[in-house]
Backbone as XML, in Angstrom:
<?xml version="1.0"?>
<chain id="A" units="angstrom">
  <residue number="1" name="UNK">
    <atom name="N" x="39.775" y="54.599" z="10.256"/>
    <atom name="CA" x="40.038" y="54.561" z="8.827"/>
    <atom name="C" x="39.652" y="55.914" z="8.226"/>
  </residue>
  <residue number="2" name="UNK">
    <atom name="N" x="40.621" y="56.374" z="7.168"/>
    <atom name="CA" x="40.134" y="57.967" z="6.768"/>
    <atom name="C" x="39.130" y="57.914" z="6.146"/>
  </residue>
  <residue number="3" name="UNK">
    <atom name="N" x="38.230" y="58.822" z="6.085"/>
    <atom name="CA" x="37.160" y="58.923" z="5.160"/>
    <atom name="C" x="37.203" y="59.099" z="3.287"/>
  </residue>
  <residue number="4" name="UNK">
    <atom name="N" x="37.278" y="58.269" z="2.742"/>
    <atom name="CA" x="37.371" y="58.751" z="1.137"/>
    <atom name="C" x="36.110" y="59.210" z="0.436"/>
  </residue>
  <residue number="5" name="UNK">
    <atom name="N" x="37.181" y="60.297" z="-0.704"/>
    <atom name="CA" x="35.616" y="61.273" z="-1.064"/>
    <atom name="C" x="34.930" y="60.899" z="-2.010"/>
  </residue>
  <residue number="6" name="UNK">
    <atom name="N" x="33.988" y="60.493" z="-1.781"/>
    <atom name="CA" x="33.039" y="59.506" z="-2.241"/>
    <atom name="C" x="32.838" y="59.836" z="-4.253"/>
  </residue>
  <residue number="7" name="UNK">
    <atom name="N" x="33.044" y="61.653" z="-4.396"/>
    <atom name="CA" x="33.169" y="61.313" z="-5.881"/>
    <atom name="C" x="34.211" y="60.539" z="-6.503"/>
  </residue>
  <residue number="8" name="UNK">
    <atom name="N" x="35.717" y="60.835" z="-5.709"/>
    <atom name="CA" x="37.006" y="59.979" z="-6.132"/>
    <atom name="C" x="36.045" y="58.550" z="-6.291"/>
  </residue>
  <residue number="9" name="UNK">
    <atom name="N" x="35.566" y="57.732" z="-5.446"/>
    <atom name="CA" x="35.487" y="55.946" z="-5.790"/>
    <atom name="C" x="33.977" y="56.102" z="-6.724"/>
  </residue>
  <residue number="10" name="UNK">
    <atom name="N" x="33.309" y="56.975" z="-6.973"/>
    <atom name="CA" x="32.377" y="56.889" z="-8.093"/>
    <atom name="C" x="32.867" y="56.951" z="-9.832"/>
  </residue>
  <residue number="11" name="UNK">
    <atom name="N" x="34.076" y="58.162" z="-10.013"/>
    <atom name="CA" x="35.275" y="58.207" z="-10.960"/>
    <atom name="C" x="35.569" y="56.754" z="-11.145"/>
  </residue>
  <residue number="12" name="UNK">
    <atom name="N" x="36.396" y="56.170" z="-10.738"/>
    <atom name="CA" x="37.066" y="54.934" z="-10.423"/>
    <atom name="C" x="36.488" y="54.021" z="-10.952"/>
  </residue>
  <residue number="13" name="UNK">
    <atom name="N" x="36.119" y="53.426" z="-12.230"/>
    <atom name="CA" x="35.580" y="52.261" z="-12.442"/>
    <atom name="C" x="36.367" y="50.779" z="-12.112"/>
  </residue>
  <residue number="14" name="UNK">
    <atom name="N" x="36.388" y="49.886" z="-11.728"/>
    <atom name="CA" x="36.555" y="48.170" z="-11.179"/>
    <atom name="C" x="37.502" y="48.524" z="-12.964"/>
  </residue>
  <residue number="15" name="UNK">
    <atom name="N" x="38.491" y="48.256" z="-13.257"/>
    <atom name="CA" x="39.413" y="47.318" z="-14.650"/>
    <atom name="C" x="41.054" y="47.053" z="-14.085"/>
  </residue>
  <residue number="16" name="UNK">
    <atom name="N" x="41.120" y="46.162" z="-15.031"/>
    <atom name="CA" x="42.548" y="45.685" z="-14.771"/>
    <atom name="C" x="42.744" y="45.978" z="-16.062"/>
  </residue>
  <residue number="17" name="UNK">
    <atom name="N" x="43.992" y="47.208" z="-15.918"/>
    <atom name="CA" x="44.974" y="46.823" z="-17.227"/>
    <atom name="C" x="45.799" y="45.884" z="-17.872"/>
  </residue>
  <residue number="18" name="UNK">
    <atom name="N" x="46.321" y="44.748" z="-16.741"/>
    <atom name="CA" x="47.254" y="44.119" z="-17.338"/>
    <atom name="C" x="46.056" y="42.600" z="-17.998"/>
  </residue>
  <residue number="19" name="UNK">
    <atom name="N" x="44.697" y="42.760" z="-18.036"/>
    <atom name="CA" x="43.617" y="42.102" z="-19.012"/>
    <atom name="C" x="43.589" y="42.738" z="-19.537"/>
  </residue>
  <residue number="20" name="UNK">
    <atom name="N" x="43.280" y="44.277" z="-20.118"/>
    <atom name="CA" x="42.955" y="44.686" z="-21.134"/>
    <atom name="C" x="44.246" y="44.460" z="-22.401"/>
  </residue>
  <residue number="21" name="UNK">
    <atom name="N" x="45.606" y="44.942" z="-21.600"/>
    <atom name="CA" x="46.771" y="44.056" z="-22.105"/>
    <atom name="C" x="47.274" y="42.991" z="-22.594"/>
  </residue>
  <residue number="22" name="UNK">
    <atom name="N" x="46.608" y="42.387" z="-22.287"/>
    <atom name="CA" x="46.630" y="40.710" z="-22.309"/>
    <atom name="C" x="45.798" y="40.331" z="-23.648"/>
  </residue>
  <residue number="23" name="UNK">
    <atom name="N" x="44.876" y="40.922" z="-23.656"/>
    <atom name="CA" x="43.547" y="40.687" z="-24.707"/>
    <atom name="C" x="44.172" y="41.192" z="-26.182"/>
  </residue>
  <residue number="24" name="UNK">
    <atom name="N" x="45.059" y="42.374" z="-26.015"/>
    <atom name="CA" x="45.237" y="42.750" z="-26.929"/>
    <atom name="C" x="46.861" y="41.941" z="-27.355"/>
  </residue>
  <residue number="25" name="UNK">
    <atom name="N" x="47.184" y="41.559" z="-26.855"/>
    <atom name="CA" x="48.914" y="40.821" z="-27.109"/>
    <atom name="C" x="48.213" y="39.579" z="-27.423"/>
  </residue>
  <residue number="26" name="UNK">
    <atom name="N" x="47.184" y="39.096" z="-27.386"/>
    <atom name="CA" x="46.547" y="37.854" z="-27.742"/>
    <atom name="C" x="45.732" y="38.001" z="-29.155"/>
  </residue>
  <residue number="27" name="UNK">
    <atom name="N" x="45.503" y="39.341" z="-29.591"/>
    <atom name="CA" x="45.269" y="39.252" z="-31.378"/>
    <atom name="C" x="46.415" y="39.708" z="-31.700"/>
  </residue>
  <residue number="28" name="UNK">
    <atom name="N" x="47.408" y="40.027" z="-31.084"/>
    <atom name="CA" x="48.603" y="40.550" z="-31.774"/>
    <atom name="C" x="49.289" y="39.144" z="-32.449"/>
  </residue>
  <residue number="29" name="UNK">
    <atom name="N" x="49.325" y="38.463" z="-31.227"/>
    <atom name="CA" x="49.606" y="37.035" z="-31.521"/>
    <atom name="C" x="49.194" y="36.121" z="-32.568"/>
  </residue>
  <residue number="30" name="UNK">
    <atom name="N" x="47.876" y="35.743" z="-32.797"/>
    <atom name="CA" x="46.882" y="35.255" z="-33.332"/>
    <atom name="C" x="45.336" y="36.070" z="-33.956"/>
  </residue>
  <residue number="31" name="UNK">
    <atom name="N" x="45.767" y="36.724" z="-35.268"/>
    <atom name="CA" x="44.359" y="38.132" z="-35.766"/>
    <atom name="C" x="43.653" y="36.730" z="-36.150"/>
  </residue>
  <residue number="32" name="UNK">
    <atom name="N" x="43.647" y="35.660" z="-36.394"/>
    <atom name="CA" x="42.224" y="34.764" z="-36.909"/>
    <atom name="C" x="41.467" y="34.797" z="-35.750"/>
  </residue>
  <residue number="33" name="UNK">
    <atom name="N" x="42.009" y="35.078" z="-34.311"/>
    <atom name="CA" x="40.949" y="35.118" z="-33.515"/>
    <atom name="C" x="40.312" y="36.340" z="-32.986"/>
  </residue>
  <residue number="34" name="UNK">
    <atom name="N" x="40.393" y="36.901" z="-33.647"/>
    <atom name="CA" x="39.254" y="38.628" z="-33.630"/>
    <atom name="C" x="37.875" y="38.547" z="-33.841"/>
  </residue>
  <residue number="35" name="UNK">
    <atom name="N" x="37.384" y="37.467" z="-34.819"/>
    <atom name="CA" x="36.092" y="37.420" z="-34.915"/>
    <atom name="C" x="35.336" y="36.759" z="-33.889"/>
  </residue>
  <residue number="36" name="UNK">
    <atom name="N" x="36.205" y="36.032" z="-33.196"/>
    <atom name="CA" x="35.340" y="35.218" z="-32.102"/>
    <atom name="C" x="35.623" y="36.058" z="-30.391"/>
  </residue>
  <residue number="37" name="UNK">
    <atom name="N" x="36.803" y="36.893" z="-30.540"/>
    <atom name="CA" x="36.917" y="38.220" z="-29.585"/>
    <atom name="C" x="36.034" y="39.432" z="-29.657"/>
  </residue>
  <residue number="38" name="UNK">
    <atom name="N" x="35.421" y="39.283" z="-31.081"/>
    <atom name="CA" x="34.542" y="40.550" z="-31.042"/>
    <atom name="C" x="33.183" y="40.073" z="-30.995"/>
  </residue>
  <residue number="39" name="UNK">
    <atom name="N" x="32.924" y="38.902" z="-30.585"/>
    <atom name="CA" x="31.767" y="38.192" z="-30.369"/>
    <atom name="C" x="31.276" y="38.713" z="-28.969"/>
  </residue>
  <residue number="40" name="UNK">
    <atom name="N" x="32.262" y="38.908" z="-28.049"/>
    <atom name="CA" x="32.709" y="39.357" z="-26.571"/>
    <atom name="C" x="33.181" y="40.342" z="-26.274"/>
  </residue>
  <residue number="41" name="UNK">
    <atom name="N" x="33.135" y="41.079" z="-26.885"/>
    <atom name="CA" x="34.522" y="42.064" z="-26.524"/>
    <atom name="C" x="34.127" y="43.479" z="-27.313"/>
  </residue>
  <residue number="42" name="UNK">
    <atom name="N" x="34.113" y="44.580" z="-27.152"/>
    <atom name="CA" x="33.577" y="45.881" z="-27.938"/>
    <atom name="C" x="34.839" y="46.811" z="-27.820"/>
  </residue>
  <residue number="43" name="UNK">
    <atom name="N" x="35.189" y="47.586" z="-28.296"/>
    <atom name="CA" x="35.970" y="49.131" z="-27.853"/>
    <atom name="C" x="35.468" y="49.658" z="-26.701"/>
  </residue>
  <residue number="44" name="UNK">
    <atom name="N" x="34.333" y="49.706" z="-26.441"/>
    <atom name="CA" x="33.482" y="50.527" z="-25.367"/>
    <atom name="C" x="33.725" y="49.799" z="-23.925"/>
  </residue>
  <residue number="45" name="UNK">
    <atom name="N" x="34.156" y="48.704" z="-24.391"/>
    <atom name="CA" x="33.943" y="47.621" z="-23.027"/>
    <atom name="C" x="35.675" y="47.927" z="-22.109"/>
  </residue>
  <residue number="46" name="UNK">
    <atom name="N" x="36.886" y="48.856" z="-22.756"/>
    <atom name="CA" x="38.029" y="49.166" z="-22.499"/>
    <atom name="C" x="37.911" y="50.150" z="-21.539"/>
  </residue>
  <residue number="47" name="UNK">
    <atom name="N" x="38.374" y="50.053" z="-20.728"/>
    <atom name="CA" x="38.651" y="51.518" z="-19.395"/>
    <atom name="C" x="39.965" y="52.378" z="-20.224"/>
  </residue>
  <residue number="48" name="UNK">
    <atom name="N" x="40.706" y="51.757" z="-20.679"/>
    <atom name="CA" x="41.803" y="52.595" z="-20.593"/>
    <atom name="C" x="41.474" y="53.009" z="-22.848"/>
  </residue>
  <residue number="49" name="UNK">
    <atom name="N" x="41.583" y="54.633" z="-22.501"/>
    <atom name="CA" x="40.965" y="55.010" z="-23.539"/>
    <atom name="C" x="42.427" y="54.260" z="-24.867"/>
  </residue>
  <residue number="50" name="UNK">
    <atom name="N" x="43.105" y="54.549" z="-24.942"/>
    <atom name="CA" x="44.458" y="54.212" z="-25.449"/>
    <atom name="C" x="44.087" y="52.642" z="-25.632"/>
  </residue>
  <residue number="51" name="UNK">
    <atom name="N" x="44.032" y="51.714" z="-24.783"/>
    <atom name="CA" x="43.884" y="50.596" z="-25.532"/>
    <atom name="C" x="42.558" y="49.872" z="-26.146"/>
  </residue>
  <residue number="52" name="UNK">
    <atom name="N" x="41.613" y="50.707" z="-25.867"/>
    <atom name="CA" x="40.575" y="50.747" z="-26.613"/>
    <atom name="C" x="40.509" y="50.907" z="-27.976"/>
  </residue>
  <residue number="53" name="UNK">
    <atom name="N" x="41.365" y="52.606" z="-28.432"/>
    <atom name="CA" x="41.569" y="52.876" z="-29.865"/>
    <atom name="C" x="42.532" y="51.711" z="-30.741"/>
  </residue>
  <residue number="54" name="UNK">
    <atom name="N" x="43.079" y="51.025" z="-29.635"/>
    <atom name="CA" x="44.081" y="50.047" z="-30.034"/>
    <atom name="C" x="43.232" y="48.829" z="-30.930"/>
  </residue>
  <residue number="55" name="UNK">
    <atom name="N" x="42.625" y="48.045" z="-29.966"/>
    <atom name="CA" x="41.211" y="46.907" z="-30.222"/>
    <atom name="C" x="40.936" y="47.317" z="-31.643"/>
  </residue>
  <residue number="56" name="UNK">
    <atom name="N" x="39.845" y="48.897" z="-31.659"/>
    <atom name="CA" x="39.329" y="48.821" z="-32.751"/>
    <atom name="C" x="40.044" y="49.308" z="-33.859"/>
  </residue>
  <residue number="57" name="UNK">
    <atom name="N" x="41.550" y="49.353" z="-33.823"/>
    <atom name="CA" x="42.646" y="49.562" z="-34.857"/>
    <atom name="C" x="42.387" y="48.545" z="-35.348"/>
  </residue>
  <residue number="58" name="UNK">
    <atom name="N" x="43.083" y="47.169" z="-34.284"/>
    <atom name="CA" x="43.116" y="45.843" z="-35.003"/>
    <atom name="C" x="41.645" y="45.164" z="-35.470"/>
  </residue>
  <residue number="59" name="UNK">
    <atom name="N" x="40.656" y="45.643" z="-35.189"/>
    <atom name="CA" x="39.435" y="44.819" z="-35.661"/>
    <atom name="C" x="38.996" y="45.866" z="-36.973"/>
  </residue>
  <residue number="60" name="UNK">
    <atom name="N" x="39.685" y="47.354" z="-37.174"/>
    <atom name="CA" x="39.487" y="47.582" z="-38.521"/>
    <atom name="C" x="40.459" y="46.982" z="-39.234"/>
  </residue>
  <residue number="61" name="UNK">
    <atom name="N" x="41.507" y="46.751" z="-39.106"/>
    <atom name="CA" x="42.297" y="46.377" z="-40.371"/>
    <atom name="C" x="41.852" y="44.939" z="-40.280"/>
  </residue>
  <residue number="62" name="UNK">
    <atom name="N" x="42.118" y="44.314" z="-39.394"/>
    <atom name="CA" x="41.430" y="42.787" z="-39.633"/>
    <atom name="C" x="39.746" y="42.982" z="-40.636"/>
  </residue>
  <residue number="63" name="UNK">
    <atom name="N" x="39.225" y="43.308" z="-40.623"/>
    <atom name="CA" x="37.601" y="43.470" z="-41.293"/>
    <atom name="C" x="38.249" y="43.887" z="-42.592"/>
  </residue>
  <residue number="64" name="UNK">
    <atom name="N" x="39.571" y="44.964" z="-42.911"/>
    <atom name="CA" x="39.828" y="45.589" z="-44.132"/>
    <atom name="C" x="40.279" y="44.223" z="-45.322"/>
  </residue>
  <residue number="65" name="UNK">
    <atom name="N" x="41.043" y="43.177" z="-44.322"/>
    <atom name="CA" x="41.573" y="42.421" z="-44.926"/>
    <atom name="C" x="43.410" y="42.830" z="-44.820"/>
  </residue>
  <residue number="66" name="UNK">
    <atom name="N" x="43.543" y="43.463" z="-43.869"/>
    <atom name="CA" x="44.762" y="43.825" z="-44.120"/>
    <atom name="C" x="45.543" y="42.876" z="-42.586"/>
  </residue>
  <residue number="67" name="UNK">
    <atom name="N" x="46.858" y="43.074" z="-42.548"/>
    <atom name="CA" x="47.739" y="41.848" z="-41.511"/>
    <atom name="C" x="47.750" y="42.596" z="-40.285"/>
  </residue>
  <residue number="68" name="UNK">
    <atom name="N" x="47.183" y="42.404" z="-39.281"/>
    <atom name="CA" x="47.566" y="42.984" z="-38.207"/>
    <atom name="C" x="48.710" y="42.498" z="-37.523"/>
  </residue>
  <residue number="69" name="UNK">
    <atom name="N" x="49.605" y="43.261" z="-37.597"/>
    <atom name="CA" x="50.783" y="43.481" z="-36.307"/>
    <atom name="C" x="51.290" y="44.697" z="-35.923"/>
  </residue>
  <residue number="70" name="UNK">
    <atom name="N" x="52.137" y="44.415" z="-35.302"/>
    <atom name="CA" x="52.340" y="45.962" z="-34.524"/>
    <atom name="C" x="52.978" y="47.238" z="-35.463"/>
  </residue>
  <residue number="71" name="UNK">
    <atom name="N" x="53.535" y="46.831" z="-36.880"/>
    <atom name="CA" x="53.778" y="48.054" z="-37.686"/>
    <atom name="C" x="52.844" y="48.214" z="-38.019"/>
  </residue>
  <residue number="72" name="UNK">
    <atom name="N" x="51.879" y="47.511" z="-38.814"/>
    <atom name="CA" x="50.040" y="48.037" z="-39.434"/>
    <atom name="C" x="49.603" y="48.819" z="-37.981"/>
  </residue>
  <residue number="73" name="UNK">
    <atom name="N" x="49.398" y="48.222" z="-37.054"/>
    <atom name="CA" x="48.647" y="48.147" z="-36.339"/>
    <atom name="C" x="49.584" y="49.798" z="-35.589"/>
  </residue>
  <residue number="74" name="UNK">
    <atom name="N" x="50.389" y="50.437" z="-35.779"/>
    <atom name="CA" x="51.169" y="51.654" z="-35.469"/>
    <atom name="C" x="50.922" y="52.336" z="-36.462"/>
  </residue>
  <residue number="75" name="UNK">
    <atom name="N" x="50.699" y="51.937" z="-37.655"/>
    <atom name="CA" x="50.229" y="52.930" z="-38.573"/>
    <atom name="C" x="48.775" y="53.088" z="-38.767"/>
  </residue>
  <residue number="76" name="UNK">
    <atom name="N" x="48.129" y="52.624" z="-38.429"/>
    <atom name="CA" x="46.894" y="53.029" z="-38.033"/>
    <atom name="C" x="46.194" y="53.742" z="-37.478"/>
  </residue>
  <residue number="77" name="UNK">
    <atom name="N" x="47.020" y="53.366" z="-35.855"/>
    <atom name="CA" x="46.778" y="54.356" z="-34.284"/>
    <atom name="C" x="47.365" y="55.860" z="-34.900"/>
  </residue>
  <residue number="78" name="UNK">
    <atom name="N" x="48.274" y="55.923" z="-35.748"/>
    <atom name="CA" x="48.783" y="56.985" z="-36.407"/>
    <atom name="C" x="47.488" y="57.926" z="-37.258"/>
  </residue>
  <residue number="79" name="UNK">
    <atom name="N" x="47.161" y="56.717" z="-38.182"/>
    <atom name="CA" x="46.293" y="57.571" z="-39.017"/>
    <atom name="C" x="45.109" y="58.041" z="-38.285"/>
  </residue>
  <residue number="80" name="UNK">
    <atom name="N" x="45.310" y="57.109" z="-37.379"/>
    <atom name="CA" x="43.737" y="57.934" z="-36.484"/>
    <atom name="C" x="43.565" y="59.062" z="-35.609"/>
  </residue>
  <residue number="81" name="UNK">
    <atom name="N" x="45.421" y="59.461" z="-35.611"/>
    <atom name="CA" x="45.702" y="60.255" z="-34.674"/>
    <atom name="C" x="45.553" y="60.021" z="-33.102"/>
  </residue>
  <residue number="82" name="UNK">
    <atom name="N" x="46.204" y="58.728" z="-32.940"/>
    <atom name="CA" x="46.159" y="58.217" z="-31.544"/>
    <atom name="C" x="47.483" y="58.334" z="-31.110"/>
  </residue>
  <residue number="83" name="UNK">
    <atom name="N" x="47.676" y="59.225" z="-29.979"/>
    <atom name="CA" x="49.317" y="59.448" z="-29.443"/>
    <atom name="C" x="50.119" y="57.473" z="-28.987"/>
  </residue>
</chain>
């Protein structure tokens, strides 16, 4: 078996994107359940930096009082300057 270089699998943290995906198509779905997702759930706790800024898009406008879906929730990642 080849030898792998041991900084490559230290880099490498254990996540699945298609959960971090999932988590987020599930307040897209339903924003009344953000408060009991952020009971569990942080920005920090995301591997993938992009859907991280995503999370705490929708848990600011949800806290603002404003509708999260995917146009708010695109104008946001916008205002925050998230590609």
């Amino acid at each position: 078996m080849p030898e792998m270089d041991e900084n490559l699998i230290k880099r490498i943290m254990p996540h699945d994107d298609e959960t971090e995906r999932s988590l987020l198509g599930a307040i897209l779905m339903d924003q009344e359940e953000i408060p009991v997702v952020c009971e569990y759930v942080k920005s920090q706790d995301f591997y993938n930096k992009q859907y991280a800024a995503a999370f705490e898009a929708c848990t600011t406008l949800y806290n603002n009082g404003q509708s999260v879906d995917p146009v708010t929730l695109h104008g946001k990642l916008s205002e925050m300057d998230v590609p």
